[in-house]
N, C-alpha and C positions, 0 to 999 in steps of 0.2 A: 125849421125857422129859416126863413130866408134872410143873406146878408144884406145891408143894405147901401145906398151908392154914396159914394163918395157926396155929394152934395146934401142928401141926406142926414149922413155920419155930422159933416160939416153945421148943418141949422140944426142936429141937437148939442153939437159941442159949446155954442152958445151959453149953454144951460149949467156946464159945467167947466167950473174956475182953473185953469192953469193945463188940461188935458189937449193931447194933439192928434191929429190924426197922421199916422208917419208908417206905411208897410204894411197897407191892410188892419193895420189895429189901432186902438187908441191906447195912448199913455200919457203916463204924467210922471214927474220926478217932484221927491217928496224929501225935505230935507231935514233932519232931526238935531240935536245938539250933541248927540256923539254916537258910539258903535250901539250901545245898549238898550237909548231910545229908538233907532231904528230899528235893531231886533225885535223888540218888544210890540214895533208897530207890524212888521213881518209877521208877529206870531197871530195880530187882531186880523191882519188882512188874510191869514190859512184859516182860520176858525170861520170868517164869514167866505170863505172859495168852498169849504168841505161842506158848509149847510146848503147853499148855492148848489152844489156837485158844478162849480164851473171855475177853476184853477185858472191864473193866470202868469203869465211870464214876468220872474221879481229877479230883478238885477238890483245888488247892493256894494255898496263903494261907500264905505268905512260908516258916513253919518249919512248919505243918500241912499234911497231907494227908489230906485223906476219901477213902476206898475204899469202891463202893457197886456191890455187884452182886445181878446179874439176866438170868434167861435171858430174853430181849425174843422169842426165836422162842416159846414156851411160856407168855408172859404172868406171870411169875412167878418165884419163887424156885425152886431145886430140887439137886437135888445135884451138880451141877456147881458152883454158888455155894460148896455148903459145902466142895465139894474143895478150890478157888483159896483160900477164905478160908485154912484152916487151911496151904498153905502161903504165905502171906502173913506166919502169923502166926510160922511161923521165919524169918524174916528177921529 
């Protein structure tokens, strides 16, 4: 799957609420009401990377979590990102 350009990444981020494009990948910071709600959203975001097989980059800071993905085999963003994000974002 080829990644795709930055303009591209860009008219579909549109689509989806509060994600950037920042280093080749897309992300978003996700804020919870303390350590245990973010965990617990950590654990819904591995459960949907593992059925995906497409894991993404989770930085967590006490009640925030950054989710930041990217195809690493393809060098880029591409529509596997945009799939996981958007169920990310029902959670």
């Amino acid at each position: 799957m080829a990644s795709m350009s930055q303009t591209a990444v860009n008219a579909r981020l549109k689509n989806l609420n509060g994600w950037k494009f920042v280093d080749k990948k897309i992300q978003k910071v996700f804020k919870h009401a303390g350590f245990t709600e973010a965990m617990g959203f950590v654990t819904s975001v591995a459960l949907l990377a593992e059925r995906a097989n497409h894991h993404p980059d989770i930085d967590i800071r006490w009640n925030m979590v950054t989710i930041a993905l990217t195809t690493h085999s393809d060098g880029g963003v591409t529509e596997k990102d945009f799939t996981l994000a958007r169920e990310i974002e029902k959670l």
